[in-house]
N, C-alpha and C positions, 0 to 999 in steps of 0.2 A: 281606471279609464273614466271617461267624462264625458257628454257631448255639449256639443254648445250650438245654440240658437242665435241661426245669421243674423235676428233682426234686434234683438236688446244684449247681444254679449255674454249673456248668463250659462251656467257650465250645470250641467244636471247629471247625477250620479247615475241612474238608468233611462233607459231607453224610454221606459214609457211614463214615466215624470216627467220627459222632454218632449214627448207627444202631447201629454195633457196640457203641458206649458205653451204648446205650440198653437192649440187650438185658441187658448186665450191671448198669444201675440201676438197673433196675425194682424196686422190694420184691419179695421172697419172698413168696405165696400159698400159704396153707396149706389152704383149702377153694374150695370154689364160688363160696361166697357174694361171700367176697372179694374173690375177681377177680373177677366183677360189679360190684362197686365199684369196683376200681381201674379196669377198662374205663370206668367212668360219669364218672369224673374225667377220663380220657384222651378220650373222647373230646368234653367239652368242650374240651379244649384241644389237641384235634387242629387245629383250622384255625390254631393261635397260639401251637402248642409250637415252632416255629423262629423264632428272633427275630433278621431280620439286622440284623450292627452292623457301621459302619463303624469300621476299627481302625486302629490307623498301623501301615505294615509290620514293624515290629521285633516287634509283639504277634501278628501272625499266623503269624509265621517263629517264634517261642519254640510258639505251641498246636499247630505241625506238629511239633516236636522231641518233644515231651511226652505225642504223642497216643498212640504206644503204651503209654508209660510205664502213662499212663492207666488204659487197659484194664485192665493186665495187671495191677496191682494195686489194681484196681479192689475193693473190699470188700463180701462178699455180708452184711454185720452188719448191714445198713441196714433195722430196720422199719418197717414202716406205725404210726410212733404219732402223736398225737392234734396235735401241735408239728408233727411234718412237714407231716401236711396243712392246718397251719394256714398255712404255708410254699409249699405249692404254691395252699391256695386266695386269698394275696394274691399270686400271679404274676397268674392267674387275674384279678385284680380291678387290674393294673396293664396289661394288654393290655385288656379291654375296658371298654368306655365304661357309666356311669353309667348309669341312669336318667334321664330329665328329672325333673327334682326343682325344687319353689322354689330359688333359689338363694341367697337369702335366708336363710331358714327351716335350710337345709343348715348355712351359714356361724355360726349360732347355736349349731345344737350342736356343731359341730365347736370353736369356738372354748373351752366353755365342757369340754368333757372336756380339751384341750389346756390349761390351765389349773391341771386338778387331776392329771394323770396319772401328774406327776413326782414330786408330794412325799407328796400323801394321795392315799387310796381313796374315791372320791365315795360319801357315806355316802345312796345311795340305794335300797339294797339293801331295806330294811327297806319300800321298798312296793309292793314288788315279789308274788308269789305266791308265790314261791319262793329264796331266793338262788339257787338253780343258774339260775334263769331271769334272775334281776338277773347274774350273773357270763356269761351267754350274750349277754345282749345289750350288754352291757358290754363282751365281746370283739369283740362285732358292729361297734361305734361305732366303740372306739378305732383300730380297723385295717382300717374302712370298707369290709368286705366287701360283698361283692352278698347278694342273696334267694339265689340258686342253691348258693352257698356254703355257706351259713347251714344251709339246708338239708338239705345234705349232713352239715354237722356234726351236727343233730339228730337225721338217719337214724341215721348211727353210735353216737351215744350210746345210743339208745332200742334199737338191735339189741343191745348188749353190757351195757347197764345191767344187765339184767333185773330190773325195775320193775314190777309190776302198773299201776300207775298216774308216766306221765311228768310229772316237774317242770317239764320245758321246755314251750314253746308248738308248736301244730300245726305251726306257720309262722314262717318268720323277719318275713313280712306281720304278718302277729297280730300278735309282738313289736310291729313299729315301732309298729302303731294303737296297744297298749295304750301305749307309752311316751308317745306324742301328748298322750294323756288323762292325762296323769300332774300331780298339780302338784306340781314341786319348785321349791324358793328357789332356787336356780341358774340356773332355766330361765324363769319368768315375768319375760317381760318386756311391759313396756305399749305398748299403742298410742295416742297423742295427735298429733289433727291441730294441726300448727302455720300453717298458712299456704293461700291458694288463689290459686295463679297460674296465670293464661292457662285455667282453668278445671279444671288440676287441683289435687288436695288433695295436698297433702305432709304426712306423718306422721312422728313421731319413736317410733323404739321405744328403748325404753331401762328399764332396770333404776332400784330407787332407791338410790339414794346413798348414806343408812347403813347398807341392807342389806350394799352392796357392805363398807362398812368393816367393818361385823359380820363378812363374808365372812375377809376375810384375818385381822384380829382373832385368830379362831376357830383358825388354823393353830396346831400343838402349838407347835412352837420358834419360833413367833415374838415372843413375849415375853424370849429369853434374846437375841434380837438386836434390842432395841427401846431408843430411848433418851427417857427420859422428862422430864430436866431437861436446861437448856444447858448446854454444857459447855468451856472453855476452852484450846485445847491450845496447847503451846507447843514449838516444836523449834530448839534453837541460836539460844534467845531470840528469837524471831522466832514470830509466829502462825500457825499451821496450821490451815489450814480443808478439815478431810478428811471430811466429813460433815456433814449438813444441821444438825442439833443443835450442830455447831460454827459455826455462822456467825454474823453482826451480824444477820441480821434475827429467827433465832431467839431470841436476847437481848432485841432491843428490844421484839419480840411477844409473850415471855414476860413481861415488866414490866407490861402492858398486861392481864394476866391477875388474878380476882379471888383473891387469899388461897386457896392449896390446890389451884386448879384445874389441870389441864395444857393443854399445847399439842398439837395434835393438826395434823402440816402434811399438807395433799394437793399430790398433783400428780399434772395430768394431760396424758395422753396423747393426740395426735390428729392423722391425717394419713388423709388421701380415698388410695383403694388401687383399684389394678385387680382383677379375679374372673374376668378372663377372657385367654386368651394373645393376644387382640385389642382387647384395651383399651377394648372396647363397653358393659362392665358396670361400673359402679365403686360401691362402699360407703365410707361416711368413719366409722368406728369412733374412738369414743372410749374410753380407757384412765384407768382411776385406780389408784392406789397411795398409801402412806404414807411422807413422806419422816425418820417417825422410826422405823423401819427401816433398820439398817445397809446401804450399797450392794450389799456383795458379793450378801446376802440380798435384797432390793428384784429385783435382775436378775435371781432365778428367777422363772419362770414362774406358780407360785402367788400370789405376790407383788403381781398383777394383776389387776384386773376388769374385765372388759371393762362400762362403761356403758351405753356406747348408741350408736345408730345414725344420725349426723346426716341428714338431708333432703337429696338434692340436686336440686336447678332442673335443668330441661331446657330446652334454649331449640330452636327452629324450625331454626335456620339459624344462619350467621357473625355473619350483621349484628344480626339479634336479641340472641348472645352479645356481644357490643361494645355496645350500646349502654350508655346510662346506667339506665335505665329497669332490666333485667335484675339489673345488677350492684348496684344501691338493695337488690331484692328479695332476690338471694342472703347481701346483711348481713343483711337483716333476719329472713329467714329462721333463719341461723347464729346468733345472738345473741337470737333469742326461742328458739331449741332450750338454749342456756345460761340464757337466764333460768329455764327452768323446772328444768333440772338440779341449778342450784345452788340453787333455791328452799329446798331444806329446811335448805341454811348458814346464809341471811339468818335464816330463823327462830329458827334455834337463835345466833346475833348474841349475842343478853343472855345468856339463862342457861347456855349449853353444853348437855352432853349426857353420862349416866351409862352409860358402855360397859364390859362387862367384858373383861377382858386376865389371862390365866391365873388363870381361876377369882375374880378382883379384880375391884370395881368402881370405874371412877376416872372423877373429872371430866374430863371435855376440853370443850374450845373448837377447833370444828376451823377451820381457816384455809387459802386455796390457799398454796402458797411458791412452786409453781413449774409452769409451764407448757410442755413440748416440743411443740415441731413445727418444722416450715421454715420459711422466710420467707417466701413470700405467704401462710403460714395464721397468721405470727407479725400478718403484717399485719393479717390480717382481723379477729383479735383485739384490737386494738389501733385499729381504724379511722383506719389509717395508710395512706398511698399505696403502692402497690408496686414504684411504677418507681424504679429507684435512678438512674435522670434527675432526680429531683425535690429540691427546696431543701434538706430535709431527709430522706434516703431512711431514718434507722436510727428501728424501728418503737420504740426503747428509749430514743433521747435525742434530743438537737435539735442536737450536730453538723452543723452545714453537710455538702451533697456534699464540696467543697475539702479540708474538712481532716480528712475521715472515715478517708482513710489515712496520716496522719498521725504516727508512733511517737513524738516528742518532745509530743505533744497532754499538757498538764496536767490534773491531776482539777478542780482548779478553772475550767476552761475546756469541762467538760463538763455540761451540765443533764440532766438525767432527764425524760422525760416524765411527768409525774403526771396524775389525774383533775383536780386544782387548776388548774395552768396551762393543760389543754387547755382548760376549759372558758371558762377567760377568753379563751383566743386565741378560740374560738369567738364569745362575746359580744362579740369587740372585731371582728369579721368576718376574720380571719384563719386560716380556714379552709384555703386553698391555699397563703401562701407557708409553712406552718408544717406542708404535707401531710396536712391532717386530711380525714377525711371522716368527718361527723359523724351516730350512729344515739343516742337518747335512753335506749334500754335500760343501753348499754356505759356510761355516766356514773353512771346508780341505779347499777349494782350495783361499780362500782369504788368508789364511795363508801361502800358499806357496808364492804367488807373491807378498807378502810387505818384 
């Protein structure tokens, strides 16, 4: 066991090594006041300034060798500035527990500042009452302080500012209300009931679709990593397909394009995620991106928009979850949440759509290329069976089980699943041995985008 000292990090093998080290960390107090403060900080985190940690013996034998060390050159330069306590008040917020908060609602904004945090400054400041008040709770967000914290900081600021009138809010409370009532592009997202099973309603929230693409669009550099025409690369005479814009299907979709126009590829993101360290809670977020963005750039964080939030069915019991009846409703559910998703592609089908990209405005025709997830959600997409028991287990071609692992298998020996041939196995009642399970929405909308 070990303890560790809120204010330099340091982990001391006993108890009273951690006292002695404590009388020498403390910041220096220069008035009253001060130390009134620093006491207000301490003793919040009096019950939760020792933090035992189990350590493997080689690290407890090194903090016992060290510990005088420690002390003795221990350095009285350490002040109280505004970064430290920002230091001690996310200990502070990593020992104790949250609020009860929607958990929902929480996961929206946290997801949507995780997003912008890395590349740009979310340009929300401006409706704010103050920047010091947008840059206060901006701090608040990204590093998911408590109210008590918050608070603390605002004391400080408004003791030292000397301000006739503070910028900041009474309350880091205040703060959250006013942000609540805020409308930013970022943050609205809609609520639409999709479905009512076993009596309750399931809703979809989710953003729209070209806002999202306006969204990344908009990021400064991202036009100097965007590729707007196909492009053919070739290494040691042989094709290299190192980017979405190098491939056959961007060629062939680009031909299919009117005189002038461009291709605009999405892909999306999406896998059902746990929210709780007991697996009680789970949200199934959807992700989009632009696959004519370079990879390197696509993998930051920016790069991304989180969509929407798909619905998911709760069933009673085991037997409820198995039956057939549940699992009909969970397609249908999943693929009326896509139908409306992608509703504003099908629209935009004939004419495209006039998006600017570095101060430019250029035609696109936007098109999905490409879709991640695993494979029962490849399945579900695809209203393909998911037992890979089944005739045909790959949700992508019609491989036989037998010769699915196969390595000598020829490309002519492989078929593709199309909306074309599902729909004939369908009509010809070939439903099972060809693993289909068939939903009417998944055939409309595969047909509009081939």
């Amino acid at each position: 066991m070990s303890y560790k000292c809120p204010f330099c990090q340091r982990y001391f093998s006993t108890r009273s090594a951690y006292n002695q080290h404590k009388n020498f960390c403390t910041p220096p107090n220069n008035d009253s006041s001060d130390s009134e403060e620093l006491e207000e900080f301490e003793h919040k985190t009096n019950n939760h300034d020792i933090e035992m940690v189990r350590e493997d013996l080689c690290e407890d034998l090194s903090d016992n060798k060290s510990t005088d060390s420690e002390i003795n050159n221990q350095s009285f330069q350490s002040m109280m500035s505004i970064s430290e306590v920002g230091e001690i008040d996310q200990n502070i917020e990593e020992i104790n527990h949250d609020e009860n908060e929607n958990i929902f609602e929480n996961i929206l904004e946290d997801s949507d500042s995780e997003l912008n945090e890395e590349e740009s400054k979310p340009e929300i400041n401006v409706n704010y009452p103050s920047e010091a008040y947008g840059d206060l709770m901006e701090l608040v967000t990204k590093h998911k302080l408590n109210n008590a914290t918050g608070n603390a900081i605002i004391k400080f600021f408004n003791k030292h500012a000397n301000l006739d009138k503070s910028p900041l809010p009474r309350s880091i409370e205040q703060g959250r209300k006013y942000m609540d009532n805020m409308k930013l592009p970022n943050l609205n997202y809609n609520k639409t009931s999709i479905m009512n099973y076993n009596n309750n309603e399931y809703f979809l929230y989710h953003q729209s679709l070209i806002n999202c693409i306006k969204n990344i669009l908009s990021i400064s550099d991202i036009s100097q990593n965007f590729a707007l025409t196909f492009e053919k690369v070739e290494h040691n005479g042989e094709i290299e397909f190192s980017e979405q814009n190098t491939g056959i299907w961007c060629e062939n979709a680009e031909k299919s394009l009117p005189p002038g126009a461009r291709l605009l590829s999405l892909i999306l993101y999406s896998d059902a995620t746990n929210v709780d360290t007991l697996g009680k809670s789970q949200l199934h977020p959807i992700y989009l991106s632009i696959g004519n963005i370079k990879n390197w750039r696509r993998n930051k964080k920016d790069a991304k928009q989180l969509l929407a939030y798909l619905p998911i069915l709760k069933s009673n019991n085991i037997t409820e979850r198995k039956s057939e009846t549940f699992k009909i409703a969970v397609r249908e559910c999943f693929h009326k949440s896509l139908e409306l998703l992608l509703d504003p592609l099908l629209k935009l089908n004939k004419n495209g759509i006039d998006l600017f990209l570095n101060n430019e405005m250029i035609w696109f025709y936007p098109r999905v290329s490409a879709i991640i997830s695993d494979w029962p959600e490849a399945a579900t997409y695809c209203i393909t069976y998911k037992s890979p028991m089944s005739k045909h287990p790959c949700h992508f071609c019609l491989v036989t089980r037998d010769n699915l692992a196969d390595l000598n298998l020829q490309i002519d020996d492989i078929t593709p699943r199309t909306h074309v041939n599902m729909q004939q196995y369908f009509n010809q009642n070939l439903k099972i041995p060809f693993a289909l399970k068939i939903y009417l929405i998944f055939f409309g909308i595969c047909r509009k985008f081939t």
